[in-house]
N, C-alpha and C positions, 0 to 999 in steps of 0.2 A: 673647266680644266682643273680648278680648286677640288672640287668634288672630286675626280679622276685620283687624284695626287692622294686625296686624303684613303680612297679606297684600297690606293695601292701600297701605302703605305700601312696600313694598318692587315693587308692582305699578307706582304714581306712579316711585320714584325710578328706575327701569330704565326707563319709558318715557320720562319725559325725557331720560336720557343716550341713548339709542337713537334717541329723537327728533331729535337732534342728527344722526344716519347718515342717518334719512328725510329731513330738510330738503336732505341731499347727495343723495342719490338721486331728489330727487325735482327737481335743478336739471338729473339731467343724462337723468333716464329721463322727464321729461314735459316741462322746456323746450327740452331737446336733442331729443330725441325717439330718443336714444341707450343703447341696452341694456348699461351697463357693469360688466361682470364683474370686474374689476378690486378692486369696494369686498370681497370675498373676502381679499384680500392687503394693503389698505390699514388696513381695520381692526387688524388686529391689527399692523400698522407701527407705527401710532399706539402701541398698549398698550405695544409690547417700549421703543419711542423713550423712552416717556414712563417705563417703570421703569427704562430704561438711564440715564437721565439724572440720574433722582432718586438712584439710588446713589453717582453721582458728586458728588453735594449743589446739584446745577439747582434754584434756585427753581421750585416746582410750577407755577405760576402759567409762568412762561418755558418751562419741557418742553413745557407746553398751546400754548404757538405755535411752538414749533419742531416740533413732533408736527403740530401745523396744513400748516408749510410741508412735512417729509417727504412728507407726503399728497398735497400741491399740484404737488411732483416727479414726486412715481408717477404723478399724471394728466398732468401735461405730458407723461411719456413714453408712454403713452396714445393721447392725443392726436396726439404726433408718428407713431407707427404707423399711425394709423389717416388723420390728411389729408395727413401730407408724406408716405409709404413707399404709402399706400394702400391697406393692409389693413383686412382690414373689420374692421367694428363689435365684434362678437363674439371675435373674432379675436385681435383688440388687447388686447379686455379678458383674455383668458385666457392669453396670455403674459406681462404684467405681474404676473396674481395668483398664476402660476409661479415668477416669478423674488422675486416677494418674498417668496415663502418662506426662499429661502434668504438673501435678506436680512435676514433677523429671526430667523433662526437667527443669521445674523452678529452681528448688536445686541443678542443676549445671551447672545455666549461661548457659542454653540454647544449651549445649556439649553432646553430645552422649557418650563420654565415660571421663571420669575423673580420672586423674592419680594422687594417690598420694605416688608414687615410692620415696625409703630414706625418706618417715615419718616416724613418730611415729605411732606402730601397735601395741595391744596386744602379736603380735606374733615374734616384733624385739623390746621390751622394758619389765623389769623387768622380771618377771617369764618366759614371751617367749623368751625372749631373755637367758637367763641364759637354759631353755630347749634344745635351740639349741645350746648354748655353748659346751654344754653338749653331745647330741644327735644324731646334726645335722639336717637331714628332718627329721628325725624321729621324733623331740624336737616340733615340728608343729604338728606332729599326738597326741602327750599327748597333746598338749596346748587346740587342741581342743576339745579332749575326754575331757580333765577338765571341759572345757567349757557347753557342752555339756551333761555330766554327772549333773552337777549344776543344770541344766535349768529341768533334770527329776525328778534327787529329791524333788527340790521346788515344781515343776507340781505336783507327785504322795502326795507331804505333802499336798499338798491347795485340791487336791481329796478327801481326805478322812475329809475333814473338814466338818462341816455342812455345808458352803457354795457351798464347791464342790460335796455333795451329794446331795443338791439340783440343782447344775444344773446337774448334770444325770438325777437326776428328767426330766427337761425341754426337757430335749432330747427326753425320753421315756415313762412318766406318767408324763402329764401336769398338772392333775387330781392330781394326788398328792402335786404336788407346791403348789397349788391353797389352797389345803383343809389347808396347814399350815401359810397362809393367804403371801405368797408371792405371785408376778407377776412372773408365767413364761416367759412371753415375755421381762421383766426383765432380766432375770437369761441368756436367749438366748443372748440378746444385750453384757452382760458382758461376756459370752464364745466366740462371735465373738471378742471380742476388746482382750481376750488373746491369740486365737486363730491365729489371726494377727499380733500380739504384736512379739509373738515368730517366724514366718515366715520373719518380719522386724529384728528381734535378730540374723536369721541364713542370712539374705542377706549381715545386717552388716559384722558378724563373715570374710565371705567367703570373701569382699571387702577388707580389711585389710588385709586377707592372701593371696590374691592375687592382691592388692597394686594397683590395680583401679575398677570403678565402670561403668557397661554398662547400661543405661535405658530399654536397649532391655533384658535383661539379665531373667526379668520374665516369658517367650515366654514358656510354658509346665510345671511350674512349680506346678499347680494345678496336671496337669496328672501324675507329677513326684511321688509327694505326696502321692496322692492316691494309686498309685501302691503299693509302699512300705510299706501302711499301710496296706492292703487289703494282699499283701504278707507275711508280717511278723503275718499277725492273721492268715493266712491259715497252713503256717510251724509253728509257732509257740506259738499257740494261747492254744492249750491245754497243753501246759508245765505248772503248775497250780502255779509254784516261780518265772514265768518270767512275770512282769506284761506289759500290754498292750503298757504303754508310751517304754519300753524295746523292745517290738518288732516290734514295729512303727521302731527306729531306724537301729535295725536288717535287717528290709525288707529296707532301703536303703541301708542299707552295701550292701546285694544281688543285687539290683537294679543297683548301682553304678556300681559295679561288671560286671554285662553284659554289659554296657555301656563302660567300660572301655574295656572290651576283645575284643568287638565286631571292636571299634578305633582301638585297635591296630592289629588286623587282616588285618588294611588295610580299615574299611569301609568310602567310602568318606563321610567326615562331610554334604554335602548336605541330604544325608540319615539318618541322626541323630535324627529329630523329629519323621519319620519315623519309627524310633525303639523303641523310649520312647513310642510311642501308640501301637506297636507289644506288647513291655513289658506289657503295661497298660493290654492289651486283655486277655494276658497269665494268669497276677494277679486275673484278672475279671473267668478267667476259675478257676483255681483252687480254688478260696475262693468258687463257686459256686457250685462244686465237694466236696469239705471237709463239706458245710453246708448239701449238697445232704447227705451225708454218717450219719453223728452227726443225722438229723434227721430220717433216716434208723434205727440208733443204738437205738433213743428212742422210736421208735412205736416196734422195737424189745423188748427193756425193760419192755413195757408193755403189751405188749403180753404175 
């Protein structure tokens, strides 16, 4: 039962911090309708920003937005490749996740991995720490669901704004931006920079609670994303009270899930990218299945 408890506990607290990546992926690969390669080198922006900082003694809580804004940079530049230079989509995203490499080689002295073991963390100071006073591991799983939780609310409020109806516009009636005299390519550049912003917010998160940072650490994190967003709209896309930014998060809880059972089965970690893209396949089948069926129901409908 211990074992159970500790699995599922550590299943929760990584899909909420990851959840935090899906809610970005999921602003710029389903409201953009933009395939951005990018969150590969953004994530782990976030982690190196977020231990660079706290060594220098950054309130944990202050690195988590300035790790926000680095993020929001690397999509602005993005962005600018992709509507002002006019490279494509793909394109853009894979030279940004190039150069940030070596930008997060830079942000930590040039070290592969950076530890910042007994600092100060969101999740061993003030509230996190009073959580697990309290909790124990489990006091890590609420800290980050709080976390976590915040980051959707804010997202689903700035959605429903005029600003965030216009970029749904951007995604999918560019034609309509246009006619209410904005720049959709505007609108696109600002959904990359938050779309990034929050994938650099979950690499921080995850650096902090697990008290170092790897520059390697972005290695599938696009294919991670995507699964879980693509997953969580396929189980639970037509629940009509659970909005999207909620089942973005859902479909890593599931994701994580397999990932986890599959470890503890025994699978050797060499074969671990290898499952994230089995996963990835599976997501890719089913959402493909559930759209088959939806459009089946509506040529029924009107018939």
């Amino acid at each position: 039962m211990d074992i159970f408890l500790n699995l599922l506990s550590v299943i929760l607290r990584e899909g909420f911090i990851y959840g935090i990546m899906a809610i970005g992926v999921y602003i710029t690969y389903k409201v953009l309708d933009f395939p951005d390669l990018s969150v590969d080198g953004t994530f782990p922006l976030g982690g190196c920003a977020s231990a660079a900082l706290i060594t220098l003694g950054v309130n944990p809580i202050i690195a988590c937005v300035i790790c926000f804004g680095a993020g929001a940079l690397a999509g602005l530049v993005t962005g600018i490749l992709h509507v002002k230079l006019k490279i494509t989509d793909l394109l853009s995203g894979i030279l940004v996740m190039t150069a940030l490499y070596s930008v997060n080689m830079l942000v930590t002295s040039k070290k592969a991995v950076l530890s910042i073991f007994n600092m100060n963390t969101i999740f061993n100071t003030g509230l996190g720490k009073l959580l697990y006073d309290i909790f124990g591991q489990w006091g890590w799983v609420i800290m980050a669901a709080i976390v976590c939780i915040i980051v959707k609310i804010l997202v689903d409020i700035y959605l429903s704004t005029k600003s965030g109806l216009l970029l749904r516009g951007a995604g999918s009636n560019s034609l309509f931006v246009t006619s209410l005299g904005r720049d959709p390519g505007n609108m696109k550049i600002l959904g990359l920079m938050l779309g990034n912003g929050l994938t650099a917010l979950s690499g921080a998160v995850l650096t902090q609670q697990k008290e170092s940072a790897d520059v390697s650490s972005g290695t599938g994190m696009v294919v991670m994303a995507l699964a879980a967003v693509i997953l969580g709209e396929a189980l639970f896309g037509k629940v009509s009270f659970i909005r999207a930014t909620t089942t973005a998060v859902l479909g890593m809880m599931i994701y994580r899930t397999g990932l986890t059972v599959a470890m503890q089965m025994g699978l050797d970690t060499i074969y671990l990218k290898a499952l994230m893209s089995g996963l990835f396949i599976i997501a890719l089948l089913v959402g493909r299945e559930n759209k088959k069926r939806q459009n089946n129901s509506v040529l029924r409908s009107r018939l």
